[in-house]
N, C-alpha and C positions, 0 to 999 in steps of 0.2 A: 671357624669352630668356636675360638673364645668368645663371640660376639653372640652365637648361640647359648652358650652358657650363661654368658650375662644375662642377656635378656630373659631367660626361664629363673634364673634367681628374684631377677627385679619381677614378673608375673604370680610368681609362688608369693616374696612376702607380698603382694599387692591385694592377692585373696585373703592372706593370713586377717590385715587390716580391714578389709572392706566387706568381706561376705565368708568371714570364719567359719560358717555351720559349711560351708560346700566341702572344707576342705573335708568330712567326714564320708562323705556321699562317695558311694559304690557302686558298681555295675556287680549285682546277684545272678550267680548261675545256679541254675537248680539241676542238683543231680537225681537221679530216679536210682533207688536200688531194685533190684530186681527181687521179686519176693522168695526164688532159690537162694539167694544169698541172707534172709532173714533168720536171725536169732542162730547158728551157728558161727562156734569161732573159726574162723579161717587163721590157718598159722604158717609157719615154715615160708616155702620156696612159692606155696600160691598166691595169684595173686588177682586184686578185684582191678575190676575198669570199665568205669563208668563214663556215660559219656552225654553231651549237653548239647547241644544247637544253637544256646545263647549268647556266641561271638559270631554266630556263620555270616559271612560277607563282610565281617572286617576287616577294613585294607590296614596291611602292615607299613604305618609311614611315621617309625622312629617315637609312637602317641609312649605317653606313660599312663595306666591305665590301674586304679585301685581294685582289687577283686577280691568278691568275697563268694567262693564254691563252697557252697550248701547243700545238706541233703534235705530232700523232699517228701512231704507228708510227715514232717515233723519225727522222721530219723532219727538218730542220731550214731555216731562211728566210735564204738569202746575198744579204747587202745591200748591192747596190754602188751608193756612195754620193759619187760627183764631182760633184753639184752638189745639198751635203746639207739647204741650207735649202729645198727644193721637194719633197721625201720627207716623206709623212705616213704613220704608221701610226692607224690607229683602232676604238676600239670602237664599238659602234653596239648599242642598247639599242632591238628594236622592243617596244611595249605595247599593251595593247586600248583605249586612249588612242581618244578620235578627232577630239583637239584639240594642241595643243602639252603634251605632258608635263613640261614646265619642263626645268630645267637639273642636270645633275651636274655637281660639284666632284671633280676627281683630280690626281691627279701621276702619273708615272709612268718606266720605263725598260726598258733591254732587256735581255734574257736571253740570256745567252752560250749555247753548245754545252751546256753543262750545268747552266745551268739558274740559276746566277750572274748576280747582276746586273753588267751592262756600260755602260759610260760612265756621265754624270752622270745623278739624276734630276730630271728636267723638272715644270715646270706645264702642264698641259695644258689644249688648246684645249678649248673644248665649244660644243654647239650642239645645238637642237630644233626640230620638224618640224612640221607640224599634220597629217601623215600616225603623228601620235602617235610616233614615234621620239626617242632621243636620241643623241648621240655627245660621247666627249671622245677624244683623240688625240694623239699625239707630233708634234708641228706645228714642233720647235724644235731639229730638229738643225742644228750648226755642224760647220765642219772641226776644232773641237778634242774636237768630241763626235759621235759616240761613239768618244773616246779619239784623234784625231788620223789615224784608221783609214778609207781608201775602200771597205775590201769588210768585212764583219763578219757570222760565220756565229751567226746567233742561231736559239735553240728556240722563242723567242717575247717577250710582252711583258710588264708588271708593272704594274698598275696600282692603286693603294689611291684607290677610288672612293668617295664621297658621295652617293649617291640621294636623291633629290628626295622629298618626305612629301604622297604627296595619295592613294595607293591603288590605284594602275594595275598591272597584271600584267606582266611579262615575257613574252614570246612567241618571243622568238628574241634571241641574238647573235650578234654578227656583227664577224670580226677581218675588218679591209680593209687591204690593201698598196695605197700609190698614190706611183707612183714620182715621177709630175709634169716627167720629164726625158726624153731620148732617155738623157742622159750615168747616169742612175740606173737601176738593175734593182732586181729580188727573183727566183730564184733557187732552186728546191724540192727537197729531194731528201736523203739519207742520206748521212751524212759520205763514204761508202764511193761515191756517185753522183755527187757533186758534186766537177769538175773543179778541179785544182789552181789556186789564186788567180792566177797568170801567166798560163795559158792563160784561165781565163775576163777578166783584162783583155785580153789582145788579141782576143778575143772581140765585148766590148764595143766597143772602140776601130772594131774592122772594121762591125758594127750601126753605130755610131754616125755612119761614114762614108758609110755608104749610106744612111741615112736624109738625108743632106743634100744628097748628090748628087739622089737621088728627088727633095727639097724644091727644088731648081735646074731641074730638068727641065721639073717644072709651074710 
C-alpha cells in the first residue's frame, strides 16, 4: 500500500512539472433540468434529482477522477441559502453492484455563473447503499461559506472524487439538490429567467410565512 502511495505522489508532481495545463482538465457531466422544475423556488423537505449517462460504463478501479456536474442549456442553480448547514448538494453514483459498492473519497465546491469555483472547498460526506449505489456530497455549508452569501447563482458543482477498486459499472448519475429548510431553495433557470435577488428574497420570506401559518393551522 505505501509503494502505491509513493508512486501516485511521484506521478502527481511529474504532471505538475511536465504538462501542468492537464492537471486542470475535467470530465463535464451535463445535467438536464427538466422544464417543470423551471423558474420556481423548490424549498423545504423537496427535493430535485437529476440525472446524467456521462459516467455509464465506468469501471470502478480505485481511478481518482476530477468532475465538474453542470447544468445544461446554460442553467443555472440559485441557491438560497438562510439556514446553510441543512443544504446538501450530492452526487450519487448507481452500479450493477447488488450489495454495498463501498465508499468514495472527495472534496468538493461550487461553481459560480461561469463555471469558477466559489466559496471554500469542502470534505465531503459519503455513503453506500446495498441497493448498490454510492454518494459523496457538500454536507458543510456555513454562513461564511459560500463566501458570507444567502443566495448564490451557481452552474453547478466540482468535485475531485476517489472511487472505490472492486469492479462495479456505473449506470447512472445523479446531481440531487436537497434544500432541508422551508428557509432554503434552489432555483432553475437562465441568468436572463431568474428573478433579481431582492425580489426572489421577498419571495422566500412570503413562502416561508405561509408555510408556517399552514404548520399552526394543523
Amino acid at each position: 500500500m505505501r509503494k502505491l502511495i509513493f508512486l501516485g505522489r511521484i506521478m502527481l508532481i511529474s504532471a505538475v512539472v511536465l504538462v501542468s495545463p492537464a492537471i486542470a482538465r475535467c470530465d463535464s457531466l451535463q445535467f438536464i433540468v427538466p422544464q417543470s422544475d423551471i423558474g420556481t423556488p423548490i424549498q423545504g423537505g423537496s427535493v430535485v434529482d437529476l440525472s446524467s449517462p456521462g459516467l455509464n460504463g465506468r469501471v470502478l478501479s480505485g481511478q481518482t477522477l476530477p468532475l465538474d456536474l453542470v447544468l445544461s442549456n446554460n442553467n443555472l442553480a440559485r441557491l438560497g441559502m438562510n439556514a446553510p448547514g441543512q443544504f446538501d448538494i450530492l452526487l450519487i453514483l448507481d452500479t450493477n453492484a447488488t450489495t454495498f459498492p463501498g465508499f468514495a473519497e472527495a472534496t468538493g465546491y461550487l461553481l459560480d455563473s461561469s463555471g469558477n469555483q466559489f466559496g471554500a472547498n469542502q470534505v465531503a460526506g459519503r455513503s453506500d447503499c446495498s441497493c448498490g449505489s454510492l454518494a459523496v456530497g457538500l454536507v458543510s455549508f456555513s454562513s461564511g461559506n459560500p463566501g458570507g452569501n444567502n443566495s448564490v447563482d451557481t452552474s453547478g458543482v466540482h468535485f475531485d472524487i476517489t472511487l472505490p477498486n472492486n469492479g462495479y459499472d456505473v449506470t447512472n448519475a445523479e446531481l440531487v439538490y436537497e434544500p432541508g429548510s422551508i428557509y432554503n431553495s434552489v432555483q432553475f433557470g437562465t441568468a436572463q429567467q431568474l428573478p433579481e435577488p431582492s425580489s426572489m428574497v421577498l419571495t422566500l420570506i412570503g413562502i416561508g410565512l405561509i408555510a408556517r401559518i399552514a404548520k399552526r393551522r394543523l
